[in-house]
C-alpha positions as CSV (number, residue, x, y, z in Angstrom):
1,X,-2.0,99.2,110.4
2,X,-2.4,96.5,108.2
3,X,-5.0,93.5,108.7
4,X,-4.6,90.2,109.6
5,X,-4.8,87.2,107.1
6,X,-7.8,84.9,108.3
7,X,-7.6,81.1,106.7
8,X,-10.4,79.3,106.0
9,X,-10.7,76.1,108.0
10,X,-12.7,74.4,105.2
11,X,-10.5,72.5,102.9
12,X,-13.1,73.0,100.0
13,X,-12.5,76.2,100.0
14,X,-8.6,76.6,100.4
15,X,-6.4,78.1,98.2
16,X,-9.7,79.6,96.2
17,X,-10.5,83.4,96.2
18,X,-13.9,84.7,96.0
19,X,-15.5,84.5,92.9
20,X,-15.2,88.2,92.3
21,X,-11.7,88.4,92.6
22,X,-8.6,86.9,90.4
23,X,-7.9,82.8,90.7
24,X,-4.3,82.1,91.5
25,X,-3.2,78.3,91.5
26,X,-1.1,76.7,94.3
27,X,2.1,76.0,92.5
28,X,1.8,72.3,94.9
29,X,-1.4,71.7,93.2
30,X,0.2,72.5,89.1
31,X,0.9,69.0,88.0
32,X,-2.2,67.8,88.9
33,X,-4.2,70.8,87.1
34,X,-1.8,70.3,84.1
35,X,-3.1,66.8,83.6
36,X,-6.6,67.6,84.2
37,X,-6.6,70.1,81.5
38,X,-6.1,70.3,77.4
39,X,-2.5,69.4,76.1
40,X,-0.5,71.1,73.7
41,X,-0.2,69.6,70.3
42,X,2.9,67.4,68.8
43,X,5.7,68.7,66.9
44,X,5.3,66.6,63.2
45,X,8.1,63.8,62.6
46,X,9.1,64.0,59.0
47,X,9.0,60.3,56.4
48,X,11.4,61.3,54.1
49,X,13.7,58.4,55.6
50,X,10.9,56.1,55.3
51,X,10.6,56.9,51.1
52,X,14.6,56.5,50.9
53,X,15.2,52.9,52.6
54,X,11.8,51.7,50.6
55,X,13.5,53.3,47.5
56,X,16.5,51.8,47.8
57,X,14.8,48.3,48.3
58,X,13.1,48.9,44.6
59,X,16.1,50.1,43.6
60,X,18.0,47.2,44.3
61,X,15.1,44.7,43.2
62,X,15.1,46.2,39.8
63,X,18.3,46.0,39.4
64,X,18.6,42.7,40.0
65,X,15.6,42.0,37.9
66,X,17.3,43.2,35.3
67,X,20.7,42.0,35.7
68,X,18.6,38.8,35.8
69,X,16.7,39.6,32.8
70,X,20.0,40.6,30.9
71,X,22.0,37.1,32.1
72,X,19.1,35.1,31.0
73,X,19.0,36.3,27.4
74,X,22.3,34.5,26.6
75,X,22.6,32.0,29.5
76,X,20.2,29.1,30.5
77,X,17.6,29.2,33.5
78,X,18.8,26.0,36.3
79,X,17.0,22.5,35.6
80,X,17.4,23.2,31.7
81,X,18.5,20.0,29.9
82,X,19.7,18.8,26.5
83,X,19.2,14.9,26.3
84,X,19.5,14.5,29.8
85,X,23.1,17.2,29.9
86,X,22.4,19.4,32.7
87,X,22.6,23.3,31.0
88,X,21.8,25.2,34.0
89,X,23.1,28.6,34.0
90,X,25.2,27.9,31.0
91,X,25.9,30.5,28.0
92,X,24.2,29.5,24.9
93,X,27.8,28.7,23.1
94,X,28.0,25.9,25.9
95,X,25.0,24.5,24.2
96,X,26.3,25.0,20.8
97,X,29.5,22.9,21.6
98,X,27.7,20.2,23.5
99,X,25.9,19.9,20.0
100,X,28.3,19.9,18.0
101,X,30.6,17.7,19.9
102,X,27.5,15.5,19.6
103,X,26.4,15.8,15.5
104,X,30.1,14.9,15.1
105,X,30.2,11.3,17.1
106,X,26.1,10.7,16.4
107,X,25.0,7.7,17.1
108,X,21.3,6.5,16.8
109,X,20.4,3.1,18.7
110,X,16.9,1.9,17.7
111,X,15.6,-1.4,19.7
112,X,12.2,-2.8,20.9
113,X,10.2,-5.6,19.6
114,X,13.0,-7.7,19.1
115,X,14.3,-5.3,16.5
116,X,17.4,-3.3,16.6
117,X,19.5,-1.5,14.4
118,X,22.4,1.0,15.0
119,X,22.5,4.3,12.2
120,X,25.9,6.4,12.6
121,X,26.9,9.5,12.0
122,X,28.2,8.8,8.2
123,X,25.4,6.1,7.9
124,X,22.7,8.9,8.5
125,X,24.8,12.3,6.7
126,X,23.9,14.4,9.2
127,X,24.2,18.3,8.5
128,X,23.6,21.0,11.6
129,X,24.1,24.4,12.5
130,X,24.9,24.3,16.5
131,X,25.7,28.3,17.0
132,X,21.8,28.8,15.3
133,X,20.1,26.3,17.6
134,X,21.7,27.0,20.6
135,X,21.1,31.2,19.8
136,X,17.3,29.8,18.8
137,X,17.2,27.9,22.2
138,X,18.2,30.8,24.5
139,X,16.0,33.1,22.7
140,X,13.1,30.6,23.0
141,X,12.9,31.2,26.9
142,X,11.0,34.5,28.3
143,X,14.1,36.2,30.1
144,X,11.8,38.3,31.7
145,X,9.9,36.0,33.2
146,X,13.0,34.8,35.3
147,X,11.5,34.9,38.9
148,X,9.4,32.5,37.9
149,X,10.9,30.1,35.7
150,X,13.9,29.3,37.6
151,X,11.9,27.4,39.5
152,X,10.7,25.1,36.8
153,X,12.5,22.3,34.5
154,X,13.3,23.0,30.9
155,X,13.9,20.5,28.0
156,X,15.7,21.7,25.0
157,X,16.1,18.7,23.4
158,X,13.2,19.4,21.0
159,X,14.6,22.7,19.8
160,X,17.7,20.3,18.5
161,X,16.7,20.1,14.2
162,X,19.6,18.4,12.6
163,X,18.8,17.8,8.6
164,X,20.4,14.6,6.9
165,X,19.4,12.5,3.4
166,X,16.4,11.4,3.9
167,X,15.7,9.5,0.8
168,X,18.6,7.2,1.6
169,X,18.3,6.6,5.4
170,X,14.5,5.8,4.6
171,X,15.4,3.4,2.3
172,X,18.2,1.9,4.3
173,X,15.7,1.6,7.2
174,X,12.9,0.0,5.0
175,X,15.6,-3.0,3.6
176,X,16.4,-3.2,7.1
177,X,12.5,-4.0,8.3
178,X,11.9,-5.6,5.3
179,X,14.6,-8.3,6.1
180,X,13.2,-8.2,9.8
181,X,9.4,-9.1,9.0
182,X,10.2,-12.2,6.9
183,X,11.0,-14.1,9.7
184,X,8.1,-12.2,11.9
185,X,4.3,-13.8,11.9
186,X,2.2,-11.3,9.7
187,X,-1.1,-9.7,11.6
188,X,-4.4,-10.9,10.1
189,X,-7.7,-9.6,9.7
190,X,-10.6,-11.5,11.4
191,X,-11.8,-13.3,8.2
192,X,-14.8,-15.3,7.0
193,X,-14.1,-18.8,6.9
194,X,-16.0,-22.6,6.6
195,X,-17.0,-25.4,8.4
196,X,-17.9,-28.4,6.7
197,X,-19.2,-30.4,9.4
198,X,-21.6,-27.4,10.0
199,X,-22.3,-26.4,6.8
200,X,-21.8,-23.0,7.6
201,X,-19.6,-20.2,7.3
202,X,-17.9,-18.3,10.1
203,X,-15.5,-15.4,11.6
204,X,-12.4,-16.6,12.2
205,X,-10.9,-14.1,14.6
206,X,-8.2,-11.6,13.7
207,X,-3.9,-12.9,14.2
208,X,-1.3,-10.3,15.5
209,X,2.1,-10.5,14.8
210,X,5.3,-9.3,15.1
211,X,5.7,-7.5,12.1
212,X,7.1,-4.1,11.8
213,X,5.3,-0.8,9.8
214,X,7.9,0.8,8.3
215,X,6.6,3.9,7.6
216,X,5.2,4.7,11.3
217,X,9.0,3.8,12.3
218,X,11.0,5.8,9.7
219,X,8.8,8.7,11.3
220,X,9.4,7.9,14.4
221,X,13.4,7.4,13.9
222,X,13.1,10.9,12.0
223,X,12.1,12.6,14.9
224,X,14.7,11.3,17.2
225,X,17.7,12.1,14.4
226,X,16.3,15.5,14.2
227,X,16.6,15.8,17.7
228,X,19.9,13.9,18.0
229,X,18.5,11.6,20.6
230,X,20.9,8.6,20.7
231,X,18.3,6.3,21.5
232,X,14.7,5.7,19.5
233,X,12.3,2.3,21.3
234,X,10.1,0.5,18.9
235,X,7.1,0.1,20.4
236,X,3.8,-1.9,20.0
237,X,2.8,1.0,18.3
238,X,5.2,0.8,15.7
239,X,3.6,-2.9,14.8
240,X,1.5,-4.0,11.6
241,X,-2.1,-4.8,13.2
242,X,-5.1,-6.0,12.2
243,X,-8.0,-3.7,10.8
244,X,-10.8,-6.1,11.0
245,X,-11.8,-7.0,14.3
246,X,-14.2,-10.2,15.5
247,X,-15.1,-7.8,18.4
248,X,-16.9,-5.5,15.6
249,X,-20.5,-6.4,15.4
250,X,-20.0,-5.6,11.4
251,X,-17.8,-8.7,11.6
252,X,-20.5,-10.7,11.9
253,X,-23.2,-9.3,9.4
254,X,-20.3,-9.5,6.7
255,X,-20.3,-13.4,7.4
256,X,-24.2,-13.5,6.8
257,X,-23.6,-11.7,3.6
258,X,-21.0,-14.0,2.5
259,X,-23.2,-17.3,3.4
260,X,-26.0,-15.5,1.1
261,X,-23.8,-15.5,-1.9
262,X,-23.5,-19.3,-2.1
263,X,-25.9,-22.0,-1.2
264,X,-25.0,-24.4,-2.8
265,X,-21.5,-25.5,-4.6
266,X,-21.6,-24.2,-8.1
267,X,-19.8,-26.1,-11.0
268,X,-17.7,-24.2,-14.1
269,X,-19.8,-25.9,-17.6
270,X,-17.5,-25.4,-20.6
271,X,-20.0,-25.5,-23.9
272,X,-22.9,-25.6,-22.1
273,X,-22.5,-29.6,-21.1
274,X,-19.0,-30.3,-19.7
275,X,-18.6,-29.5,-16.3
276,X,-14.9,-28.5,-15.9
277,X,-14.8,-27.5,-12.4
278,X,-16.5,-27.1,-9.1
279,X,-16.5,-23.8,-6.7
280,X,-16.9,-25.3,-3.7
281,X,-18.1,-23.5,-0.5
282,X,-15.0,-24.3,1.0
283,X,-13.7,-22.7,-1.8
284,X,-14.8,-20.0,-2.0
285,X,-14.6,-19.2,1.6
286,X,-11.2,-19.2,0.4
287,X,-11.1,-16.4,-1.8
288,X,-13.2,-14.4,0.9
289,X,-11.8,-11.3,3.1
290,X,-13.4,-8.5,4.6
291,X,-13.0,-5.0,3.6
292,X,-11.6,-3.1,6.6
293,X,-13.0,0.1,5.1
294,X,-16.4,-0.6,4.6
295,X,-16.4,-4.1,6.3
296,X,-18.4,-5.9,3.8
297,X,-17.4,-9.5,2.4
298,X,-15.2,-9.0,-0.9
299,X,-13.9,-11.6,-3.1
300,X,-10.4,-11.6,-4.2
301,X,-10.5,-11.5,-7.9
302,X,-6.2,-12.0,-7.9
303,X,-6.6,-15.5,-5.8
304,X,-10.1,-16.2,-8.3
305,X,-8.2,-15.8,-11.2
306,X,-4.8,-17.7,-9.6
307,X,-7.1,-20.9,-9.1
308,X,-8.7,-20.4,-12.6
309,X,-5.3,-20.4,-14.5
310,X,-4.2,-23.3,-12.5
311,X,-6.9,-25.5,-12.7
312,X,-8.7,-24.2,-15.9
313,X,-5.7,-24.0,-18.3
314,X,-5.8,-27.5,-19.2
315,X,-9.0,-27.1,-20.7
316,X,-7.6,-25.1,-23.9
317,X,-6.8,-27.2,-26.7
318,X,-5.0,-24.7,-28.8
319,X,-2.0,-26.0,-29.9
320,X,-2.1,-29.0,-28.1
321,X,-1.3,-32.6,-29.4
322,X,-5.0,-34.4,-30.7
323,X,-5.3,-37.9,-31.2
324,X,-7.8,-39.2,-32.9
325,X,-8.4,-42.6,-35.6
326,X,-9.8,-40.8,-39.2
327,X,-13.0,-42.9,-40.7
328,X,-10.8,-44.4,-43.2
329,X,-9.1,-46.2,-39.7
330,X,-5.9,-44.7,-39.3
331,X,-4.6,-43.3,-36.5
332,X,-3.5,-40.2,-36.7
333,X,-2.2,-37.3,-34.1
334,X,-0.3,-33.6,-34.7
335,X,0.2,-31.2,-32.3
336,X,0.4,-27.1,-33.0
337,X,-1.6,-24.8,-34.8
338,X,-5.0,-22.2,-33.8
339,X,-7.1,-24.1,-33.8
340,X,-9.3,-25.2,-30.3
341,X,-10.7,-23.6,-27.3
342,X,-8.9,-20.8,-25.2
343,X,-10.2,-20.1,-21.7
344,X,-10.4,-16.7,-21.3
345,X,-9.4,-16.4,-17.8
346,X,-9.3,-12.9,-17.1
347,X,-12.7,-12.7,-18.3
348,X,-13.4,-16.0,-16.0
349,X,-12.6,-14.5,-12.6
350,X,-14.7,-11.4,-13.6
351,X,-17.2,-13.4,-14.2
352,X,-17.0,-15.5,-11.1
353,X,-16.7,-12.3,-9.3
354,X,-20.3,-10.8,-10.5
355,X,-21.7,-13.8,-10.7
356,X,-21.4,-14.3,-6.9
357,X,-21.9,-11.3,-5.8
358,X,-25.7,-11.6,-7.5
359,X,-26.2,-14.7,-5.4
360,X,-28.4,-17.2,-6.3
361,X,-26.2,-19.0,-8.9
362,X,-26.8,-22.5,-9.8
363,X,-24.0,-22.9,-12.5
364,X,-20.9,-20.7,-14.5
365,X,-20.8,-20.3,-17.9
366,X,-16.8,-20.9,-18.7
367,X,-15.9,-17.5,-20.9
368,X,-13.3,-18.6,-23.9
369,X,-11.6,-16.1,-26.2
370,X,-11.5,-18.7,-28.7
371,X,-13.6,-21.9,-29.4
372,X,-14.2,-25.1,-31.6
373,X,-17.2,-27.3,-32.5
374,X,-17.1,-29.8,-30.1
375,X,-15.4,-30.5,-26.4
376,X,-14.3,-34.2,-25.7
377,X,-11.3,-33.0,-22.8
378,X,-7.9,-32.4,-23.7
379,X,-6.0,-33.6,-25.9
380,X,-9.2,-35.4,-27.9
381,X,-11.3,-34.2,-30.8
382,X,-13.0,-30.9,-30.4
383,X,-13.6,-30.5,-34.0
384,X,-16.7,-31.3,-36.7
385,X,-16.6,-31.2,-40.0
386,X,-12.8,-30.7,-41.3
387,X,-10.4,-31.0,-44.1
388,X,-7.4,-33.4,-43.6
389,X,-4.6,-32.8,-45.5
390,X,-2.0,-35.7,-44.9
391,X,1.6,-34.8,-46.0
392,X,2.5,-38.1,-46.1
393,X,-0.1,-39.5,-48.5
394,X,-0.3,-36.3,-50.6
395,X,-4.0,-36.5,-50.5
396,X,-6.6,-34.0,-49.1
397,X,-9.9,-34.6,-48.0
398,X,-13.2,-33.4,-46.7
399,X,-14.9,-35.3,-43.9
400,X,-18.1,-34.0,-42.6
401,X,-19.0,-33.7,-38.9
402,X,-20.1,-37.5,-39.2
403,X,-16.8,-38.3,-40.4
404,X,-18.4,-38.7,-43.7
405,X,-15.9,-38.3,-46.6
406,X,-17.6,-35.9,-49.2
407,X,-14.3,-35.4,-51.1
408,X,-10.9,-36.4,-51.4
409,X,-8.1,-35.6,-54.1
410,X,-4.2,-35.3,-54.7
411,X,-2.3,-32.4,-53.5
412,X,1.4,-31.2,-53.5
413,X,2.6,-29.9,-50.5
414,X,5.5,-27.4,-49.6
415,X,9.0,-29.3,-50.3
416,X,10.2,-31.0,-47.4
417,X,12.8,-28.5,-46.9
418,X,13.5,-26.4,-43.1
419,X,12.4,-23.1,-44.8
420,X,9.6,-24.9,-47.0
421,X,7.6,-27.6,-45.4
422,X,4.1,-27.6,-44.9
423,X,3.6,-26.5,-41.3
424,X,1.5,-29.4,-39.1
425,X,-1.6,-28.5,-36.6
426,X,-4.8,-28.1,-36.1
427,X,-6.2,-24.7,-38.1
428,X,-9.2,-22.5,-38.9
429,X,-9.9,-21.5,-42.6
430,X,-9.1,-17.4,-42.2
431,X,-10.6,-16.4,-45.1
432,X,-11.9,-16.9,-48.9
433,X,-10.6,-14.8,-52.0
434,X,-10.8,-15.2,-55.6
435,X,-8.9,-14.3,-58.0
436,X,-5.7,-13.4,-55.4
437,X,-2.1,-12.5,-56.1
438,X,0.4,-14.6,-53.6
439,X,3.6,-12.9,-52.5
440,X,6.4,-14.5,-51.5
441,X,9.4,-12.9,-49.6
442,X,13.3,-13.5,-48.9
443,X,15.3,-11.8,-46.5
444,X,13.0,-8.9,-46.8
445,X,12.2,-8.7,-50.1
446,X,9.8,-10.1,-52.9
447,X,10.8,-13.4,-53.8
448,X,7.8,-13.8,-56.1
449,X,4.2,-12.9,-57.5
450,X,1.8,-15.7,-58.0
451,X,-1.6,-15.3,-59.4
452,X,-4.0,-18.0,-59.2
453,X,-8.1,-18.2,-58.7
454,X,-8.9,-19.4,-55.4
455,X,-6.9,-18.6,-52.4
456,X,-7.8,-20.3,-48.8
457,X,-5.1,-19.5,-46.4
458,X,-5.3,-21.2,-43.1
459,X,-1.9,-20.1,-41.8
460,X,-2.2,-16.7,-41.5
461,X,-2.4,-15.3,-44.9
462,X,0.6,-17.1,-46.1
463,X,0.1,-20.8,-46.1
464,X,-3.4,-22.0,-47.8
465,X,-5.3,-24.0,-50.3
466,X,-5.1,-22.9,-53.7
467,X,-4.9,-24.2,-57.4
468,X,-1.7,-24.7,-59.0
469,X,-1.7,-24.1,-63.0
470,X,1.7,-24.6,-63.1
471,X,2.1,-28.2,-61.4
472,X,1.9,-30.9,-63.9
473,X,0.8,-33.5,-61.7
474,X,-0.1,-33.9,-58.2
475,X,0.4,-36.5,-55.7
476,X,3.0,-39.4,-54.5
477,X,6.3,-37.9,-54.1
478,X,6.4,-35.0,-56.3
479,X,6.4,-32.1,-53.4
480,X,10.3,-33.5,-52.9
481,X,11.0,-32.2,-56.0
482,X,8.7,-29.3,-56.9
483,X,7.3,-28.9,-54.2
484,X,5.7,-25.7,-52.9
485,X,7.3,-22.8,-50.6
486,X,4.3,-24.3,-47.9
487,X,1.2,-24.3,-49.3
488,X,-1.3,-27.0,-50.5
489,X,-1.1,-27.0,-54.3
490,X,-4.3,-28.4,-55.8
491,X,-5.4,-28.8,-59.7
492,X,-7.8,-25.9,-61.1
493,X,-11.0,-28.4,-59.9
494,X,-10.1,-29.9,-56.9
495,X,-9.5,-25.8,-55.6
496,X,-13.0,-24.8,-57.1
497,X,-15.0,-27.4,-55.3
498,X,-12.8,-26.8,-51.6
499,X,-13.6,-23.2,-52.6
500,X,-17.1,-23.6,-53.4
501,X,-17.9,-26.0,-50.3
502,X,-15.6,-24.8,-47.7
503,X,-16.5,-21.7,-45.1
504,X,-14.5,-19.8,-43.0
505,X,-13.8,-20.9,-39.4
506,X,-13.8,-24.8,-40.7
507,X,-11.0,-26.9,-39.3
508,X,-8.2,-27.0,-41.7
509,X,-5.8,-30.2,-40.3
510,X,-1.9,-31.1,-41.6
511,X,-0.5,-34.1,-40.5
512,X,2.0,-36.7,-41.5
């Protein structure tokens, strides 16, 4: 007989067993156990698909990186420009025909500064190799740096080197500019300058003008035909401009040096007594400049020796007519011969120069190559003691510097023939010799030997003073007969005393 099932009546313990015996779970109370208790792990998902798509977008980026990389080797990147021409995406031959097309109708337009000048293709020569510089131009640009670069702007203009005469479209340029600054003002310096209410020197400040430097613009032009741009501005910075400023406090110090080199105005004394000339402050503020390299006060030894020539040449008597009245009262005048003084005006402006630039100077010694025994001015007696032959008297005499005659004789003279006449001026006595032998010539060959005792040529060596053995008589009108081939024929004594008495350098005079 089986017995009965009891129930418990507390819930706490319903549906639980004795501790001793097995736990079964209440199928109505599963789900809630399940949740209380430990779950069963995951089945793994698997990322292959994951690695393929991200694959695939690498893939497809580096393929298009290199497609990129592989287009832009021969083609332009976008915003790439030739002179303005858009190139973008264009092959490199598109460049090469656009250059071409281009050498062959060239035309260079230069303007600015109220220049302007046009230089065509045939005017300029031009010579290029397109296919090279459009090649050199594509290869120029980092293909593999696409991704980036596409986004920039590119110029190629530059890479454009055409080659053309230069020699002649320099020189063409030059005439051009040339023409061009003659009418333009010329820049000038700040210079030292004087002020004769003052009595003082001063900067005057520097000029600019409109003149163009044609060297800066030839390289400027240059660089535009080499790069075929059509168009090439002349700028202010293409203009001749001053180099010494009055803004430069060096300016200033060069003027005090300048004002320390004259104090006083200076005169020119020819022979010690005869003042030919005065240098001025004003003057020689004149001839003043500042040197824009080392900004110190120079004289200008060309515009020194300009004035000199100009207003020292008619000091030299060489050659020049003389008028004078002879102590025996006539009046007598000649022009010619070597006799005088010679300003030696290189020599002058030298010595002006130093002089100067010593400071201090009170007076200038006049240099002369050449000088005489006396200065009276132009044109007047600069001689002392002197012989006067006159041709027309046939006499020859010896007049001290006190116009004292010591001696006097008869002469003949050279026939008055074009080939034979005694030549007239004003001479030095060259030299002495004794005995001599006297050549003549005739078209190039010895006309004749003469040997005679005392020989004083004052033309040269080939007109002089010397006895004639062979002349019967001298004086009155023989010389139109047997007269000499142009010297002064005297008798055995009259030579011997001119000889004994004479010395070099004397003045030697022929007149009629």
């Amino acid at each position: 007989m089986s017995e009965p099932r009891h129930h418990s009546a507390n819930p706490s313990t319903r549906g639980r067993h004795s501790s001793t015996g097995e736990s079964k779970v209440n199928p109505a109370y599963a789900p809630s156990m399940h949740a209380r208790g430990p779950q069963a792990p995951a089945p793994k998902r698997s990322k292959k698909p994951v690695f393929i798509a991200l694959g695939t977008v690498v893939g497809v980026i580096a393929v298009a990186y290199l497609a990129g990389s592989l287009f832009f080797m021969s083609h332009f990147f976008p915003n790439t420009v030739l002179n303005d021409k858009d190139l973008s995406f264009q092959p490199s031959s598109s460049l090469a025909s656009d250059i071409q097309s281009q050498a062959d109708s060239y035309l260079l337009h230069v303007e600015g500064e109220g220049f302007s000048l046009d230089f065509s293709h045939d005017d300029i020569a031009l010579n290029i190799d397109a296919e090279k510089i459009a090649s050199d131009a594509v290869s120029a640009q980092n293909a593999f740096a696409w991704p980036i670069e596409v986004f920039g702007r590119h110029d190629v203009s530059d890479v454009v080197v055409a080659s053309y005469d230069d020699s002649a479209f320099v020189d063409s340029l030059k005439e051009q500019v040339k023409a061009f600054n003659e009418d333009q003002d010329a820049s000038k310096d700040a210079t030292i300058a004087y002020d004769e209410k003052s009595d003082s020197f001063y900067a005057k400040p520097e000029v600019y003008g409109g003149q163009i430097d044609a060297d800066k613009l030839a390289v400027k032009v240059e660089e535009a035909m080499g790069a075929m741009r059509t168009e090439c501005e002349v700028t202010d910075d293409e203009l001749i401009k001053p180099k010494v400023l009055l803004a430069d406090s060096r300016t200033l110090q060069a003027v005090q040096t300048a004002s320390d080199m004259i104090s006083q105005d200076v005169p020119l004394m020819l022979d010690g007594k005869v003042k030919a000339a005065t240098i001025t402050k004003k003057l020689f503020a004149s001839w003043l400049y500042i040197d824009p390299e080392t900004y110190e006060p120079e004289i200008d030894s060309d515009a020194v020796a300009s004035w000199s020539s100009k207003h020292l040449d008619g000091l030299n008597t060489v050659g020049s007519k003389r008028t004078w009245t002879r102590a025996d009262g006539k009046k007598c005048s000649v022009s010619g011969g070597s006799y005088g003084w010679k300003v030696d005006t290189d020599s002058l402006s030298t010595t002006i120069v130093d002089t100067f630039k010593k400071g201090g100077a009170t007076s200038i010694e006049i240099p002369c190559s050449q000088s005489g025994s006396a200065y009276n001015g132009a044109g007047k007696r600069d001689w002392g003691a002197y012989v006067d032959i006159d041709l027309t008297q046939q006499k020859a005499r010896y007049y001290d510097a006190n116009d004292k005659l010591l001696y006097s004789c008869d002469i003949v003279s050279g026939r008055p023939t074009a080939d034979r006449a005694t030549p007239t001026g004003v001479y030095f006595l060259n030299s002495k010799e004794s005995p001599s032998t006297l050549v003549g010539y005739k078209d190039g060959k010895v006309d004749y030997e003469t040997k005679v005792t005392y020989w004083m040529p004052f033309v040269g060596n080939s007109v002089g003073l010397h006895d004639a053995t062979w002349q019967s008589s001298f004086g009155g009108d023989r010389y139109k007969t047997y007269g000499s081939h142009g010297c002064v024929n005297l008798s055995s004594k009259d030579a011997k005393w001119f000889y004994e008495n004479l010395k070099t350098g004397v003045c030697v005079i022929t007149h009629k």
